[in-house]
N, C-alpha and C positions, 0 to 999 in steps of 0.2 A: 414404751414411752418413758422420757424421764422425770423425772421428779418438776424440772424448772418447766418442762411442757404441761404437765401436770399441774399446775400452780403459775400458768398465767392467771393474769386479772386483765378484767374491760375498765377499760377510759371511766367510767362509775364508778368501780371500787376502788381505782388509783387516787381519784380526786381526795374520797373519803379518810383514805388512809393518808394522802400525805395533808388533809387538813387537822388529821388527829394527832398525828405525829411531828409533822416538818416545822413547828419552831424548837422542837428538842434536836431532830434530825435530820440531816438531809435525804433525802429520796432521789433515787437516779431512777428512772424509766428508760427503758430499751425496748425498743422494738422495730416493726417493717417501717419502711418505710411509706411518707403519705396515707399514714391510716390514724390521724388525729392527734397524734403524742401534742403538739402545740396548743391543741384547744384544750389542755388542763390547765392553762393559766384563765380563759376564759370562766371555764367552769366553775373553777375556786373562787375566783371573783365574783362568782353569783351565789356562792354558800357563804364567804365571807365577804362583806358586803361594806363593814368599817375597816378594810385594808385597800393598800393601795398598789394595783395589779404594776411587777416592773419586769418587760420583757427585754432580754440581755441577750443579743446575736454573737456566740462568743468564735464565731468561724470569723465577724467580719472586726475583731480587736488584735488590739496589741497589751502589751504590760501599760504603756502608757494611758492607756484608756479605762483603767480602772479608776487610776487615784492619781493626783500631780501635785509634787509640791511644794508648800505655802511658807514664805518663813515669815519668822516673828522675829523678828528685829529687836523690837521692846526684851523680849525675854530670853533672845537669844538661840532659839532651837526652829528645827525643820518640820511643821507639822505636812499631813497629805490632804488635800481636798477629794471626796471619793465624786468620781463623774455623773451628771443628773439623772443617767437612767437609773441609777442603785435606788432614788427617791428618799434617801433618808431626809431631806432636804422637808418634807411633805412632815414630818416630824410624827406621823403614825405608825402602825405597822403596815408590814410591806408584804407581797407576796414577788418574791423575787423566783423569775422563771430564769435558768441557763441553758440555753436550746441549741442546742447541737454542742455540747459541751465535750465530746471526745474527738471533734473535729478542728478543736483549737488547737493554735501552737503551743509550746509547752509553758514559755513564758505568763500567760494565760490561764492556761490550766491549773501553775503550781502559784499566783495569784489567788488567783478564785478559792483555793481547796482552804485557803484561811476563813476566806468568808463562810463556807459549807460548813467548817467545822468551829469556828471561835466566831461569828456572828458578829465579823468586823468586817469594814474594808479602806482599809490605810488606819489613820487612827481615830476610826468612826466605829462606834458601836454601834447597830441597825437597833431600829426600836424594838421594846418588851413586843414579846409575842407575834416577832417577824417571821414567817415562811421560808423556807429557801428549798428548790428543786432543781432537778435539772436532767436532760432528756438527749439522748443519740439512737443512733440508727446499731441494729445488729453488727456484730464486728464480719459474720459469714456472707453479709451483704456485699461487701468489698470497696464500701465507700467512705474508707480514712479514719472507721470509727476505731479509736485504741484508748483503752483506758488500764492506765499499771496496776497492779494488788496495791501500795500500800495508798490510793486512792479506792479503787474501790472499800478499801477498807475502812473509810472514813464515812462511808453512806450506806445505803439501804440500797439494797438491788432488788429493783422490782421488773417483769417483763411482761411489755402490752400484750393480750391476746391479737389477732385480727377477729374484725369486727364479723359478725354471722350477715348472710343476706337481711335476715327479720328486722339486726339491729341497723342496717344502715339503710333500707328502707323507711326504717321508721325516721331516721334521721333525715335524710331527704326530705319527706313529706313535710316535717314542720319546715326547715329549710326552703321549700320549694319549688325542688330539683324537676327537669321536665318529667313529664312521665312514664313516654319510653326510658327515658333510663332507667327508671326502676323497674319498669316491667322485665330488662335487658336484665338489672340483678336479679328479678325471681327465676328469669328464664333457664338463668347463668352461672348458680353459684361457684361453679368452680372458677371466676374470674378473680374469689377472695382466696384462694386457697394458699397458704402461706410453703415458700420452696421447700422449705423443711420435709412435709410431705411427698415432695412429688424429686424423685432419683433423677427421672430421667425428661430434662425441660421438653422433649419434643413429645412428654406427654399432659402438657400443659401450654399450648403459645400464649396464655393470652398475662400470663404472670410475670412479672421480673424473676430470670432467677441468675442466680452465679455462673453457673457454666453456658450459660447463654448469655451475645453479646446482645441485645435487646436494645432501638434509639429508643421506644416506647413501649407502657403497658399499662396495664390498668391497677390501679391502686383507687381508694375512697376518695383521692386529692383530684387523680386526673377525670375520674369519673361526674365530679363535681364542675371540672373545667370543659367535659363533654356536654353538659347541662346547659353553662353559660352560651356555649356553642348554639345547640340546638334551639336556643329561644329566639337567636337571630338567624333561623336558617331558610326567613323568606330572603334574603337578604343575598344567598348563595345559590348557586346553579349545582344540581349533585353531582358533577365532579369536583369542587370547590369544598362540597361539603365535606363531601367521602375524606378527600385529602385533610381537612382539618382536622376528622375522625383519628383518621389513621397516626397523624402526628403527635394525637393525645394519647391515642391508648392501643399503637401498634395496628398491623395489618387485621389481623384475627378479630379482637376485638370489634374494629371499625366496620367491617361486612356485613357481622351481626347484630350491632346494633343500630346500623342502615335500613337492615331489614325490620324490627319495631318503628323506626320514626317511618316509616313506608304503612306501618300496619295504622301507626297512630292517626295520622292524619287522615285514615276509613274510620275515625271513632265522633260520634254524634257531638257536635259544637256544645259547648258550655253553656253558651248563650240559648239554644236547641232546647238543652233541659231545663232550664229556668225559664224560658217562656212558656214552654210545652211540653210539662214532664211526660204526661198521659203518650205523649203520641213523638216525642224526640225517639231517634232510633237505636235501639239495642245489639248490640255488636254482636257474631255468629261466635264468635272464638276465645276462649276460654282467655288467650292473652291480651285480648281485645278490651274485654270484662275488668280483668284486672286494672289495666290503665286506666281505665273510666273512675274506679275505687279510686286510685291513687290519686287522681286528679280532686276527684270531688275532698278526698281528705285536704288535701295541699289548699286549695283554694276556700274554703268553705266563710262564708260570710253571714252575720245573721239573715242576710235578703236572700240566701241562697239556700239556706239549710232545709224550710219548708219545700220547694220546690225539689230538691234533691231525695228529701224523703217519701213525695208522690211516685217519682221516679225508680227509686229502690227496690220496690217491690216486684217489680217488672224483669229481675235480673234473676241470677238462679239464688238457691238457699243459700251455696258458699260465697258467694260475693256480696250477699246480703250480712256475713257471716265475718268478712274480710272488712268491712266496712265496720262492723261494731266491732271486732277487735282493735281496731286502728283508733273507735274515739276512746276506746276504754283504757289503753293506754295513757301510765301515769303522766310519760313525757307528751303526747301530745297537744300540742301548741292550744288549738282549737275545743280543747275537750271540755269545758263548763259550757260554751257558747252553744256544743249541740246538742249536750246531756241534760242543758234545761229547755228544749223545744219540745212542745208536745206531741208533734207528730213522731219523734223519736222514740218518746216514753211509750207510746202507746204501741209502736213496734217494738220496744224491746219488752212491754209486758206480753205482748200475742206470741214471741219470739223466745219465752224464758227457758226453752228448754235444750235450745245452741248451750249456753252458758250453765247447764245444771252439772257440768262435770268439775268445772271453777271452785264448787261450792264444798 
């Protein structure tokens, strides 16, 4: 393994580091594709929170869309006006995201490398303590991503890991995402598994890789678009659906996660356990069980949480086990709302000995 495989970071400690560093430095992220690099503008906008988030498509510019310019007449000279997405305009600091930045022309490119490195753009200096980053795709991927040495040289190279099953489950659940799909990732990890690993693509269908011509596959992005899918799929007859599947995330993938929304739809109604936890029906199959978890985390409402915890007990130890590590989670969306219910407390006190390895 090399060194740069050895010393990826996850979309968290990317964020971290280019909030501690990226108004001294610019930061480039690299990584697969459709595995979140765009939601670090998101994220930094929630760790800094008095800047102001500016997202820059620089595949869909030109030179002219940086800065155009203004003359002064009065005094004789050609100033630039920089274009409203930069937001210096906003007169605070910025978090300026450049997203897909080795997919620009070059005009573009040797534009922007002023702002990355002199924290101008035209002749506008970006406010104190402005951000700047910016994010492409693997160059081994073979989708236009090229960036020269004496640019890279001008930033920090950092490369996204791909995300673990655990982590993008957990993402989903606050997300939403249905619940066969997740169940599809615990069933499924190797549908995250980055080409790098895998030599020979026919020992992987369900991944993009380079020596395969692929229309579809599965990434975090299209599985997220399988999601959308599957919420409206009374709406479909299953060949309609199968074929959307397929179109999202390849043959392979769509069969199999055909077969969970098949399993999902044998799983005891929502409505089932909140009116009647005692006696709603408990699934036979271990990936049954799991969806049920997922769901209850994804949905969880104060009016539902008691009802849920009558419910709990009735499942085996590990998905009683699945369930508390999901509210115990830091990022969890739901997690004060169920960690101050009592019926909870009182399971996780009869329960404290799941969690005595933690300690």
């Amino acid at each position: 393994m090399n060194a740069n495989k050895m010393y990826e970071m996850n979309l968290s400690q990317i964020s971290k580091a280019i909030a501690a560093v990226g108004h001294l430095r610019t930061v480039y992220v690299e990584g697969h594709m459709g595995n979140g690099k765009t939601s670090l503008l998101d994220m930094l906008s929630k760790m800094l929170p008095d800047h102001i988030p500016c997202y820059f498509n620089c595949v869909t510019k030109d030179l002219g869309d940086l800065s155009i310019p203004s003359l002064n007449t009065t005094e004789g000279y050609v100033t630039y006006l920089p274009n409203e997405e930069f937001g210096i305009h906003h007169g605070k600091p910025l978090i300026i995201m450049f997203d897909e930045w080795p997919k620009a022309n070059q005009s573009v490119k040797n534009g922007t490398l002023v702002t990355m490195l002199e924290r101008t753009v035209g002749t506008k200096k970006l406010p104190e303590g402005s951000i700047v980053f910016a994010t492409g795709n693997l160059g081994a991927e073979g989708v236009g991503d090229t960036t020269p040495p004496h640019a890279r040289n001008r930033m920090i190279m950092l490369r996204a890991r791909k995300s673990t099953s655990e982590e993008l489950i957990e993402h989903g659940i606050n997300k939403g995402w249905e619940p066969s799909v997740l169940g599809f990732i615990r069933e499924f990890p190797q549908i995250l598994q980055g080409f790098e690993d895998v030599k020979d693509p026919n020992d992987n269908h369900y991944i993009n890789h380079p020596k395969a011509q692929r229309i579809s596959f599965v990434t975090p992005r299209s599985l997220e678009a399988c999601s959308d899918i599957l919420k409206q799929r009374h709406m479909f007859d299953d060949h309609s659906l199968t074929a959307l599947l397929m179109g999202t995330i390849g043959d392979r993938g769509a069969m199999d996660l055909v077969a969970f929304v098949k399993l999902a739809d044998q799983l005891p109604s929502w409505e089932s356990i909140k009116q009647d936890p005692t006696n709603a029906k408990v699934p036979d199959s271990a990936s049954a069980v799991c969806m049920v978890v997922y769901r209850a985390l994804g949905n969880m409402t104060r009016e539902t949480i008691t009802p849920f915890m009558q419910y709990l007990p009735r499942l085996s130890k590990e998905a009683q086990g699945m369930f508390a590590n999901g509210v115990r989670a830091n990022t969890y969306a739901h997690r004060s709302l169920v960690m101050s219910n009592k019926l909870f407390t009182a399971w996780a006190m009869q329960n404290n000995y799941m969690f005595s390895a933690d300690k």
